[in-house]
C-alpha positions as semicolon CSV with decimal commas, in nm:
position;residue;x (nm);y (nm);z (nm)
1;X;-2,775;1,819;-0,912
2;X;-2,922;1,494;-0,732
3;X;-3,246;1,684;-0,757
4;X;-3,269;1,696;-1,105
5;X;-3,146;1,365;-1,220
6;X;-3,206;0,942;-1,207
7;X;-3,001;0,942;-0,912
8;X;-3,064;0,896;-0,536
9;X;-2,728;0,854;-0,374
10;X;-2,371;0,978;-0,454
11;X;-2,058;0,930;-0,336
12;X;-1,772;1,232;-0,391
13;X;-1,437;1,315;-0,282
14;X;-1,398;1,682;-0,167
15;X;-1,497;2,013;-0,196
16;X;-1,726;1,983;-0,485
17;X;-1,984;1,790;-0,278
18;X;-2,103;2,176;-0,177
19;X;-2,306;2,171;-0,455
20;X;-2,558;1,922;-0,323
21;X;-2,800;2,009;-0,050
22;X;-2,782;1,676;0,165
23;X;-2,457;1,546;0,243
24;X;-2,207;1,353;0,549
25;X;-1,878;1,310;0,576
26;X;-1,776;0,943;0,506
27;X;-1,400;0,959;0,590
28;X;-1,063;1,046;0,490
29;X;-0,871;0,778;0,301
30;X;-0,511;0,789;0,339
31;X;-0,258;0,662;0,050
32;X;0,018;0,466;0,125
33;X;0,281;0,298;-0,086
34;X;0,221;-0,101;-0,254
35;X;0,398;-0,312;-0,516
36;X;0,328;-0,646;-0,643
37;X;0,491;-0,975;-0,444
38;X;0,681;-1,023;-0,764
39;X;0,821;-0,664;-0,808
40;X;0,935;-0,669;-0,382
41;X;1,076;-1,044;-0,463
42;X;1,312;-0,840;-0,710
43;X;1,414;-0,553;-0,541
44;X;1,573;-0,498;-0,177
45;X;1,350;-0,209;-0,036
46;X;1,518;-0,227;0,311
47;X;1,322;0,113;0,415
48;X;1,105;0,354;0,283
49;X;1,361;0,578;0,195
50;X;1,485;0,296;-0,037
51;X;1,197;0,314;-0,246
52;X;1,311;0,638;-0,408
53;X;1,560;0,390;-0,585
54;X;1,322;0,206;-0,773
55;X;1,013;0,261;-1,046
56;X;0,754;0,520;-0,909
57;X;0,395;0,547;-1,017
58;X;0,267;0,831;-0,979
59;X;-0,108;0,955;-0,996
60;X;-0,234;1,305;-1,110
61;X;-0,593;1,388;-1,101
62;X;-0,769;1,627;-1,287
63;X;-0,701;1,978;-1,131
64;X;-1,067;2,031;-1,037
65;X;-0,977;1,778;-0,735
66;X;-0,770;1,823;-0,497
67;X;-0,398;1,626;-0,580
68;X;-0,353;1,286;-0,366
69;X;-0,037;1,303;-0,179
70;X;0,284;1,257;-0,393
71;X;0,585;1,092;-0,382
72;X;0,778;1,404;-0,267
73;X;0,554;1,439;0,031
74;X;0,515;1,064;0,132
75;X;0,925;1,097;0,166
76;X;0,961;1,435;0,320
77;X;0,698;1,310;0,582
78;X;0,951;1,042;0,706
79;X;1,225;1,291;0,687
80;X;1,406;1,160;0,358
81;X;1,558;1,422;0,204
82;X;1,377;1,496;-0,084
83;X;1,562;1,227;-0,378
84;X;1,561;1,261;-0,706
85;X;1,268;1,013;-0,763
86;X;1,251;0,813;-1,132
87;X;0,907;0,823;-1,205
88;X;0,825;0,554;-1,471
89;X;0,463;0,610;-1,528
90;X;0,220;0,849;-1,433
91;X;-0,151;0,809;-1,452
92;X;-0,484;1,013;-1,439
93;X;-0,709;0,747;-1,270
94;X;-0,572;0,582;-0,958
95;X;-0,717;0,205;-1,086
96;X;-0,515;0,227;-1,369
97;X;-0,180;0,322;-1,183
98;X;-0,309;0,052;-0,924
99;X;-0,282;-0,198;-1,192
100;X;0,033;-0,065;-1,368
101;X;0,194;-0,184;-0,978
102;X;0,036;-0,496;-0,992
103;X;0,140;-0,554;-1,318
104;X;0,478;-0,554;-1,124
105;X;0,547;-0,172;-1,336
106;X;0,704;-0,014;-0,946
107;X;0,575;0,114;-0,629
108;X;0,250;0,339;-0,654
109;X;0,098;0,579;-0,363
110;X;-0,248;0,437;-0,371
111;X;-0,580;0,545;-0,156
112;X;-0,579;0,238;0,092
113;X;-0,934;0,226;0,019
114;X;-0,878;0,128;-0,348
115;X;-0,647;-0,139;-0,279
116;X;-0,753;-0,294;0,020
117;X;-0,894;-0,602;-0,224
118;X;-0,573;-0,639;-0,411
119;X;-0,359;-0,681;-0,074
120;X;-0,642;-0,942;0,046
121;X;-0,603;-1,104;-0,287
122;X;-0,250;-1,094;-0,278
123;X;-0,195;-0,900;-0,555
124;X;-0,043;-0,565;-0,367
125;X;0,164;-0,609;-0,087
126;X;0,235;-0,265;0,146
127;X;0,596;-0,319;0,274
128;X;0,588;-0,047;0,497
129;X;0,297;0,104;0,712
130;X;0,355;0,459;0,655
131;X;0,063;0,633;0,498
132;X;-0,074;0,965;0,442
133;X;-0,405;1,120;0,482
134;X;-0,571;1,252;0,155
135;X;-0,642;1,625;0,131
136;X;-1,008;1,612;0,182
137;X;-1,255;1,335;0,283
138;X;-1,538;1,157;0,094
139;X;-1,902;1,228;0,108
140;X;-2,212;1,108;0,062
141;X;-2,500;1,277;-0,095
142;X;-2,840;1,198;-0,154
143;X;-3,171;1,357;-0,339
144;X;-3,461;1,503;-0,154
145;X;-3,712;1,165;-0,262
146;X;-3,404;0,901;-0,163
147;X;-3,502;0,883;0,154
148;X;-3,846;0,853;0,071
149;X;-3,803;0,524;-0,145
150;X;-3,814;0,139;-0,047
151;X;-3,546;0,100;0,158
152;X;-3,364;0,442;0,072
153;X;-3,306;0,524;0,456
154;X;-3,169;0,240;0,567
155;X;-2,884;0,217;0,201
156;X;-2,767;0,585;0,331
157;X;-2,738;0,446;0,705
158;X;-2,533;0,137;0,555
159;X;-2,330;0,352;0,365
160;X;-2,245;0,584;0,629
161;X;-2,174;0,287;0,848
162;X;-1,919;0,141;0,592
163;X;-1,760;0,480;0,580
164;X;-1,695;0,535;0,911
165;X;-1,595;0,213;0,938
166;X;-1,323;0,306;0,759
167;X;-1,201;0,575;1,012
């Protein structure tokens, strides 16, 4: 409850931002599939479909949240049959499965969002630009007094900004 805490703004993923009184819809990330230059220097992933072949990471939230996409999905949505898919590692926290592939562990379905630095940086490459939408959007969320605080309106206007931008 923003109301009744230390904090002024938040920022959520899905549903459970109906519990706060003052919210707008950032965007919808999407997830798409990434590997480190090392691990794609190694492998031959001539298409999508050839990923199936190789080291999946996979990422699970809790099951309060909605699930990212998965593997199965990501392949059915380019009209692979459905493979038998080798998942090596599976993670609760999408920076730590994020790492796992830059750690050259296999290919991970990561929020584009959340990896946008480590392609930059050269740490992620995205060999393909098939992506999926996540199953709800992000939020933001503020108290009742943010607004009223040095420079409060215009950090929720910059935020909203940077979310859209993302659209």
């Amino acid at each position: 409850n923003l109301d009744n805490e230390a904090v002024d703004f938040r920022i959520s993923y899905g549903h459970r931002v109906n519990r706060h009184r003052r919210v707008v819809e950032l965007f919808t990330d999407r997830a798409t599939a990434a590997c480190s230059p090392a691990f794609l220097r190694n492998v031959i992933a001539s298409s999508p479909a050839s990923v199936a072949s190789f080291p999946l990471i996979d990422i699970v939230w809790e099951p309060e949240f909605s699930q990212p996409p998965t593997w199965q999905e990501w392949f059915a949505s380019l009209g692979v049959p459905t493979p038998v898919l080798s998942i090596g590692m599976s993670f609760s926290l999408s920076t730590t499965a994020i790492a796992a592939a830059a750690a050259g562990r296999g290919f991970v379905l990561a929020q584009q969002s959340m990896i946008e630095a480590d392609v930059k940086a050269g740490r992620l490459v995205t060999p393909f630009e098939h992506s999926l939408p996540l199953r709800e959007p992000y939020f933001l969320a503020w108290s009742a007094a943010a607004l009223d605080k040095p420079h409060g309106a215009r950090l929720r206007q910059w935020l909203i900004a940077a979310g859209r931008a993302r659209l």
